[in-house]
N, C-alpha and C positions, 0 to 999 in steps of 0.2 A: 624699658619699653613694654615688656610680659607685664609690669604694675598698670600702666598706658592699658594697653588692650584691654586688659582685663577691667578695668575701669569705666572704659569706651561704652563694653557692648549693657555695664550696666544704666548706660545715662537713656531715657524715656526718648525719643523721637519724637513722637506725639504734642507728649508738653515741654519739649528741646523748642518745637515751629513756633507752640502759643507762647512761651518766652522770648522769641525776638521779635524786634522789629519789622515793620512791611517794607520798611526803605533797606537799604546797604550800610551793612554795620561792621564793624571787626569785632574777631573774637574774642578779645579781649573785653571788650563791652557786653557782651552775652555770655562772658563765665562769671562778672560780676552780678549778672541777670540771674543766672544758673545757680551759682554756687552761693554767691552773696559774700561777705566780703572775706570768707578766711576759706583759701584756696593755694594749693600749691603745686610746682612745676610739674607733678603726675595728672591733677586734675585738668591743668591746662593743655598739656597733650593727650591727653585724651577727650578732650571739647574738640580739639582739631581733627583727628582721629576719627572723630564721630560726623561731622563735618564734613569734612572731607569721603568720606563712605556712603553719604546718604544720598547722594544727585538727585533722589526722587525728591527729597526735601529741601534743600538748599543748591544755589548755585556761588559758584564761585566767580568772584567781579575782581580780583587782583592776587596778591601779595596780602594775604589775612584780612583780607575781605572778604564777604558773603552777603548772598539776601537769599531770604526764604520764596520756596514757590509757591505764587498764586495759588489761595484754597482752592480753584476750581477744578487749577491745574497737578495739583495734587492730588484729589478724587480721586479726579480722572486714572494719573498714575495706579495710583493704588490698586483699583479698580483691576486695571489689567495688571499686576503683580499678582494679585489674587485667583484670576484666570489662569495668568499663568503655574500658576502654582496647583491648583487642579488639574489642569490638564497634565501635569508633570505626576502626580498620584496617578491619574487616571493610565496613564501613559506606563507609569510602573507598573503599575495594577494589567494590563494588558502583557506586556512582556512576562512575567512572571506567568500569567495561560498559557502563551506560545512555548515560554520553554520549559512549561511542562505537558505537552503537546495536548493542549485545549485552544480549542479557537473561542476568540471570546464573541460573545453573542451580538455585539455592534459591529463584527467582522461578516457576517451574516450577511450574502449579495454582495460584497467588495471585495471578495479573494482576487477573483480574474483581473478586477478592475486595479488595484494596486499592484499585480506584475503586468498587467500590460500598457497602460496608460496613469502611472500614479502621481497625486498628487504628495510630490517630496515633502510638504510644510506638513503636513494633515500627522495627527498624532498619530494613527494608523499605520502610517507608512513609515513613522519614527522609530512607535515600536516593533512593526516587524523586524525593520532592518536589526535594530540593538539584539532581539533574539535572536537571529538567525545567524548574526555574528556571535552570539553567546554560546550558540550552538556548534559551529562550525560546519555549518551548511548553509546553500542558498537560498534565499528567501523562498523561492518557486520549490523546493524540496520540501521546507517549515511548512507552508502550505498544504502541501501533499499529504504530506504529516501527520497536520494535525486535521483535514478533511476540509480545507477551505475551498479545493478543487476535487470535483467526482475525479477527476484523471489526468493522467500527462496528456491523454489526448484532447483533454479539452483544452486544457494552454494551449498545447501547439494551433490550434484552431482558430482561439480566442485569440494569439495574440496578432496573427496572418490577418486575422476581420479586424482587429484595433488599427493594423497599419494601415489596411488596405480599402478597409470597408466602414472607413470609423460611422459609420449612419444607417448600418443596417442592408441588409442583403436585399432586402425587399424594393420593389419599384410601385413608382407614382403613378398614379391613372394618366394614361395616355392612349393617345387614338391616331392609327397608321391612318397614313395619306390615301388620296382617292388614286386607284390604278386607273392606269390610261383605259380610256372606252375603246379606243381604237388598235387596241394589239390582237393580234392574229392566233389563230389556231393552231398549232402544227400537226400535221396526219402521221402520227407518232406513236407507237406504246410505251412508254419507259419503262425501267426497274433501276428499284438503286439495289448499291449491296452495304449493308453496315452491319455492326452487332448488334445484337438483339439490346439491349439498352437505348441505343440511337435514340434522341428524339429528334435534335436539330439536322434533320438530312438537308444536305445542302447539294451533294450531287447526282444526276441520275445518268442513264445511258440507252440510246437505243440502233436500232439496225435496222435498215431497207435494204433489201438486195434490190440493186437495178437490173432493167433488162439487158444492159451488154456486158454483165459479169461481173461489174464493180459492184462495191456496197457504199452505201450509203450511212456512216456513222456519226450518231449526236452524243455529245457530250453537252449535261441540260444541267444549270449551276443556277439554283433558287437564288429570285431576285429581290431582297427587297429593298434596291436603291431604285423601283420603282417607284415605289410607296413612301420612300423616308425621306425627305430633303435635306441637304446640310444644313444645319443651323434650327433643323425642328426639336420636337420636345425628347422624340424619339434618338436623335441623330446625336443628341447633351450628353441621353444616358450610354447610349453607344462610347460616343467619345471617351465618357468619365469611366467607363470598365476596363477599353480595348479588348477586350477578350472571351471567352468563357475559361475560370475556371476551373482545371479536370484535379478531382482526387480521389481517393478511392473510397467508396461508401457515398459519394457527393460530387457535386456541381454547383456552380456559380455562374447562370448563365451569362453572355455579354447581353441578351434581350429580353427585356418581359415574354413569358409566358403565352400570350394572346397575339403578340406580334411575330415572334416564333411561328404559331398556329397557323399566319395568314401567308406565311412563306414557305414554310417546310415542304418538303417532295413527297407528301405523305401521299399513300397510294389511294387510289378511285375516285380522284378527280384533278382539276385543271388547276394546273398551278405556277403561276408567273417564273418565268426562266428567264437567263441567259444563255443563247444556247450556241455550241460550235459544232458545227458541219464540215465531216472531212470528207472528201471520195476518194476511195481508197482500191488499188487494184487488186484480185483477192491474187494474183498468180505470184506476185513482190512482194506485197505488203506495203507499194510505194503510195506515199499521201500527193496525189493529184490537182488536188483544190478545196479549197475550205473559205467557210464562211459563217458572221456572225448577225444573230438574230434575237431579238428580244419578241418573246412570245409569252401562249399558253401552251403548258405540255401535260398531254393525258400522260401522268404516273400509274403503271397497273398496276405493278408491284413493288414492295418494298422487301426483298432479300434478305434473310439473316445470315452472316458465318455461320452461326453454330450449329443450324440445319443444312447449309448449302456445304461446309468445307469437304467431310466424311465422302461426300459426293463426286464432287470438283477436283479431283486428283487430274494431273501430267496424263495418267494410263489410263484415263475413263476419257477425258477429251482425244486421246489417239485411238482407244478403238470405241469412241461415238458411244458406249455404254453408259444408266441411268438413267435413271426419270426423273426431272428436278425443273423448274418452271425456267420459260427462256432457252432452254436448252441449246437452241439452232443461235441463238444472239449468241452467248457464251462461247459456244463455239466459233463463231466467226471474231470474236474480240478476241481470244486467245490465241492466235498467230500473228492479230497487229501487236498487242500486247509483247510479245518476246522478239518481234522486230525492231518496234522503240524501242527494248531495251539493249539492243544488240546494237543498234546503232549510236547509242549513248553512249556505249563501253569504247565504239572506237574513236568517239569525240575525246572520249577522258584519255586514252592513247595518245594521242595528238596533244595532247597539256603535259603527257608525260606520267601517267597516273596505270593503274596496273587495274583491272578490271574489279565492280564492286563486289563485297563478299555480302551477302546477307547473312544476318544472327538467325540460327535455328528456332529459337523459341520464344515466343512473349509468353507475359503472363495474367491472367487477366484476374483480380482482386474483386472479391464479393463479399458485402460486409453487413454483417445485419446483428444491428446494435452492439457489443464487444466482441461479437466472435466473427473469425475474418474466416474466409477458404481460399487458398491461391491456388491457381489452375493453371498449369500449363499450355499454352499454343503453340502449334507448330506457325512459326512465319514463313513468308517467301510462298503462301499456295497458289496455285492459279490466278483466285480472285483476288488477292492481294494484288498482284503483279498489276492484273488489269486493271483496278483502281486506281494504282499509283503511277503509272505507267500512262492513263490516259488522262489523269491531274497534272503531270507532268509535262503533258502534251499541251493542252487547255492554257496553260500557266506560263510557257514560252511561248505559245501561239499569242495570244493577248498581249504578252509582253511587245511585242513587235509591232501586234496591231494598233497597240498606243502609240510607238514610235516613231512609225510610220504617217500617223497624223499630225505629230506633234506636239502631241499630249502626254504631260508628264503622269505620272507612274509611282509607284513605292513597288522596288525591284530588289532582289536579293543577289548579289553578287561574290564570289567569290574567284580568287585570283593566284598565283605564286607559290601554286606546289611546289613546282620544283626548285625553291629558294634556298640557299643551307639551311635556314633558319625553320625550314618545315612551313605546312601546310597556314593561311593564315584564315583566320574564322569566318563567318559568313558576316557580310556589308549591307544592309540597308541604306539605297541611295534613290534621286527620283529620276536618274537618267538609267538607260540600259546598258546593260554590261555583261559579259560572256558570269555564269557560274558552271567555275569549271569541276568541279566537284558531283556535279547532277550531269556535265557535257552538254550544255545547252549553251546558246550565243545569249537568250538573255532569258531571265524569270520572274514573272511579276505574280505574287501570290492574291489571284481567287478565285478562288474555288472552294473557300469558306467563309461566304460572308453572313452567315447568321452566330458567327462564331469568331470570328477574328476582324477589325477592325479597315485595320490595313485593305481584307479583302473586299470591304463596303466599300473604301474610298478610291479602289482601282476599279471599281464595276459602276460607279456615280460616272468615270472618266471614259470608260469602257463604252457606256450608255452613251454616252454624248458622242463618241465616234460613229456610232450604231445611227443615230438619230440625226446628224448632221453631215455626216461623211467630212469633206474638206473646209467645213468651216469648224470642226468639233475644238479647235482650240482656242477660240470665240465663247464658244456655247458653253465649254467643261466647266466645272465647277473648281476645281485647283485648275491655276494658268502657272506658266512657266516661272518658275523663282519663285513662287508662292510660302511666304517665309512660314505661314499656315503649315503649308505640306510638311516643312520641313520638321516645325513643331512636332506632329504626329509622328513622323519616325522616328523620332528622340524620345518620343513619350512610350510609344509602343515598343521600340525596343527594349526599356527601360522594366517597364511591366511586365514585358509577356516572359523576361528573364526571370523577375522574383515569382510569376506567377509558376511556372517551371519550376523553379527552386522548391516551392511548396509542397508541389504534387511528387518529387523526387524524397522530400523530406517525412512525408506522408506517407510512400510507399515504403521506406527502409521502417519507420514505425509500426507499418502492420507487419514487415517481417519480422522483425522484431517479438511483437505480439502474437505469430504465428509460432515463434518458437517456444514460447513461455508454454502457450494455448497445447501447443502437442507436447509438452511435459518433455522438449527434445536436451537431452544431458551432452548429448554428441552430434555431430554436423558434417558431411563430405563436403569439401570445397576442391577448387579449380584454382591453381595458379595462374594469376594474372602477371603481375609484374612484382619482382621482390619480395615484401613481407605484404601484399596485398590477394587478395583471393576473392573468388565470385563464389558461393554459396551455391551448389549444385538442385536443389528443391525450391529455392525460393530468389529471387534476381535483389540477392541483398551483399555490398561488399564491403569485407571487412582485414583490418590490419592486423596481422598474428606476430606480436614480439619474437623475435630470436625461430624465425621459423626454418631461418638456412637458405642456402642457396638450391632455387630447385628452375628445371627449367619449365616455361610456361606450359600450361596445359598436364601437366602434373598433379594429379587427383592425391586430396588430403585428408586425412581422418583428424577432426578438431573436437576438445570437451570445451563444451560452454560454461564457463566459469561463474559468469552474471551477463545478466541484460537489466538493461536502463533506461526502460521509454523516457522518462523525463529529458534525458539527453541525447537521446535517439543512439546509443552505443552499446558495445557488447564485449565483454572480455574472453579471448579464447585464446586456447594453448595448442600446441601440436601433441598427437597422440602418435599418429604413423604414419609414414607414405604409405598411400593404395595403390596407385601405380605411377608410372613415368612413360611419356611419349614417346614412341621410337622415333628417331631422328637421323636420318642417313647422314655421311659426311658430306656427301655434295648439294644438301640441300641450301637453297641460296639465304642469306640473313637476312638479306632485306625485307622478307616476308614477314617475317620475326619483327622489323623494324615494324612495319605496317601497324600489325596488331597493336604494337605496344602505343603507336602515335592516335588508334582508334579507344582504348580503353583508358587512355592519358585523358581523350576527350571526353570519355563516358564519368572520368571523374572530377573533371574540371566542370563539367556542365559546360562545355563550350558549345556556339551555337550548334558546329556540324561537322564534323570529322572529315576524311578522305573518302568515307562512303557516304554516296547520293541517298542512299538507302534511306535517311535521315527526312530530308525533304518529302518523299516519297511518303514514306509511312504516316510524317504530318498531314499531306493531302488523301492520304486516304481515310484518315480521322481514325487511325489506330488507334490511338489513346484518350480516344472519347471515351468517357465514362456515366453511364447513365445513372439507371436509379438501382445505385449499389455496387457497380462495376466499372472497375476502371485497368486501365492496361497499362504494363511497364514493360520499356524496353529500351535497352542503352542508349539507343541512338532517336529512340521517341523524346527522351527526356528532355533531351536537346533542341530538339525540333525549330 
């Protein structure tokens, strides 16, 4: 058979075709053709041999039978053998750059594009793979490598925009709807409070003192399901985002730009609301009567934290000291402010629930081009409070107020604390239902509708109560069972998870990058649970091998061994305990249990822990992030 082979591969193909027949011959006929008449049993298997090996040339019709392939169809063959056969050089030739870590100059504009959406066939994406295997790293590593990507952070970027955004961030010309001629005025000042970033404000607030001692407070939530209809140009790209959005250095608005402009609560002039009216006794703090209006509200001002907080202290509204715009408002919302909240805590009582704790510190992320600065906030300030505290208020009021009509809703419910099984996550449904976790009988989230979906499509439904009173479940744009609605909460919840997921994934990146940036060799952290810790400078947590048994809130001395933007991880060891929490004997575990079921959620990304504080900080747009800043906080990520 080695005589055979070697025989085989010297017989011509070429002039083997123009020797046979166009009809179906046996071999034996074409080695008389071939060889002519003195031939023997090597030559003959090796004519089969050859035969039999060539399929581009011949096909086989039986039992030592054969017929040649059509010239044209032979070409053709050929033709691609030849292709393929370059491309197999070309393809070696490529691999052989990568792993000598050169990117070859046809890889030039296609790095991102083969680790985020690659074409598997494409010689490119052949040879990467075979290099990076050759290499023993991952292709997005190879990459890195050899300079196909400026950065791990532009992968991580690129590949969030490939899943999410595959067509580009940018929005189509479109033009809002004409606002009603006939909406009213309201004889109002407003102020909103956000961070100095804010662009999309969605909420404001103002104050009347009446003449029999009560006051008169609005909660003013920018409308623009005046202006957008379901099923408009505007209402497509809404649907197709659900959301904005938030990472640190950036945003992703849910609205064009200009549509934004014609909604926002920007200050010094009139600007379309949904507004809630509560009257309020100021001697209780008991809510009287409320009611809801679709207006104009003069916005004065537009409030920043980072001038207002230093101000707005507990000890400055109890002895009436400082000079800060609104003053007298501010002060009259900050004893409704910690009466909501006081009476939330003994709603969540009655579920079985132990009062909320708030987290001490956010952080708020400023990023300008690779160098990041993370800043610390104190959480829980006055103005927090009342932000969230009257979002909160706004968001069960309206929830009801749909109810009440018969108008369905996208409502966030949560249920069965006290279950063995533990607390269970928050529920989007479109009937109302107690969330007991916030102590509210029900919660329909908006009071972000330039910014979350959801709250566009409760305030479409909101509108038509406003606008019809008892026939509003006629007139609403989702009706009862509306398999639509349903769509939408399947979708939005679906989204505004990974979109979460992003901005959590983003924010441990710039710690990350914060740590490299400060040249930091060593780290204090915080025992969380087990070999888990929270980073005491930066809201970033990480797993420490073999770190012992320590109990929570245990301060740690850690050396940073490596950091890994590519994979967003960090290698660290234990150096020393710094210190350990004193812990009496009679203190109760359950509290213990608490925390641990709160930091279980902060690394689960589950929607919302056992503290309300979650929701709360959602509607106050904590973790909006403008142009360069963005905020992190356990229970924000969540949100």
């Amino acid at each position: 058979m080695q005589q055979a082979d070697e025989a085989a591969q010297q017989i011509d193909l070429d002039f083997l075709w123009e020797c046979a027949p166009a009809e179906e011959f046996a071999y034996a006929a074409l080695a008389d053709e071939y060889f002519g008449a003195s031939y023997g049993p090597v030559e003959r298997a090796a004519l089969v041999l050859r035969l039999h090996g060539a399929p581009v040339y011949f096909r086989r019709k039986g039992r030592g039978q054969y017929q040649r392939a059509p010239e044209e169809q032979l070409k053709m063959a050929l033709a691609g053998l030849e292709r393929k056969r370059q491309q197999a050089l070309v393809q070696a030739g490529y691999e052989e750059e990568l792993k000598a870590g050169r990117l070859p100059d046809a890889f030039a504009g296609k790095a991102l594009g083969l680790l985020t959406k690659p074409d598997k066939n494409s010689i490119e994406y052949k040879a990467l793979d075979a290099a990076a295997l050759a290499r023993g790293v991952s292709p997005a590593r190879l990459m890195l490598d050899c300079g196909g990507i400026p950065s791990a952070r532009a992968l991580h970027e690129a590949r969030f925009l490939a899943e999410y955004f595959p067509h580009g961030t940018g929005f189509p010309a479109v033009a809002v709807g004409k606002l009603p001629e006939d909406l009213p005025r309201a004889d109002v000042n407003a102020f909103s409070i956000d961070d100095i970033t804010t662009t999309e404000i969605d909420d404001a607030f103002s104050v009347e003192h009446l003449s029999d001692g009560r006051v008169r407070i609005g909660v003013h939530i920018a409308a623009p399901a005046l202006g957008i209809v379901r099923g408009d140009a505007v209402d497509a790209i809404a649907r197709a985002r659900l959301s904005t959005v938030y990472m640190p250095g950036d945003k992703i608005t849910m609205l064009p730009d200009d549509v934004v402009d014609v909604f926002t609560l920007k200050e010094g002039d009139y600007r379309p609301a949904l507004s809630l009216y509560i009257i309020v006794k100021r001697d209780t703090q008991e809510i009287v009567a409320n009611e809801t209006r679709a207006e104009y509200v003069y916005v004065k001002s537009n409030l920043r934290h980072n001038t207002l907080d230093e101000l707005v202290t507990e000890d400055a509204l109890a002895a009436g000291t400082g000079d800060y715009p609104h003053k007298d408002d501010i002060a009259a919302l900050w004893p409704l402010a910690q009466a909501l909240f006081e009476r939330r805590q003994v709603a969540r009582a009655g579920y079985g629930l132990k009062r909320e704790v708030q987290r001490n510190t956010d952080y708020n992320f400023y990023v300008e081009g690779e160098h990041v600065s993370i800043t610390p906030r104190r959480r829980g300030s006055p103005l927090d409070l009342i932000v969230s505290e009257l979002a909160i208020l706004a968001n069960s009021t309206w929830g009801a107020f749909l109810h009440d009509h018969s108008v369905p809703g996208i409502y966030r419910t949560q249920r069965a604390f006290g279950m063995p099984s533990g607390p269970k996550r928050t529920r989007m449904q479109t009937s109302a239902a107690p969330h007991e976790g916030l102590g509210v009988p029900q919660y329909a989230w908006s009071t972000s509708p330039l910014r979350r979906y959801v709250d566009l499509v409760n305030q479409w439904q909101l509108l038509a109560c406003v606008q019809h009173g008892v026939t509003a479940k006629l007139a609403a744009p989702f009706k009862q069972k509306d398999a639509d609605l349903y769509a939408v909460v399947q979708g939005f919840d679906d989204t505004y998870a990974a979109y979460a997921d992003h901005q959590r994934r983003m924010e441990y990146f710039w710690c990350l990058r914060w740590i490299k940036q400060e040249g930091r060799k060593q780290v204090s952290a915080t025992v969380v649970k087990g070999e888990l810790v929270r980073l005491d400078e930066v809201p970033l947590l990480l797993h420490v091998p073999a770190l012992g048994v320590h109990a929570r809130g245990t301060r740690v001395l850690l050396d940073v061994m490596s950091v890994d933007e590519l994979t967003i991880e960090a290698s660290v060891r234990l150096v020393s305990v710094l210190d350990a929490p004193m812990v009496s004997s009679g203190e109760p575990a359950d509290e213990d249990e608490d925390a641990d079921a709160a930091d279980e959620t902060l690394l689960d990304a589950a929607d919302e822990s056992a503290q309300g504080e979650a929701e709360a900080l959602a509607e106050a747009g904590g973790a909006a992030s403008g142009n360069g800043e963005s905020s992190a906080n356990g229970e924000e990520q969540s949100k």
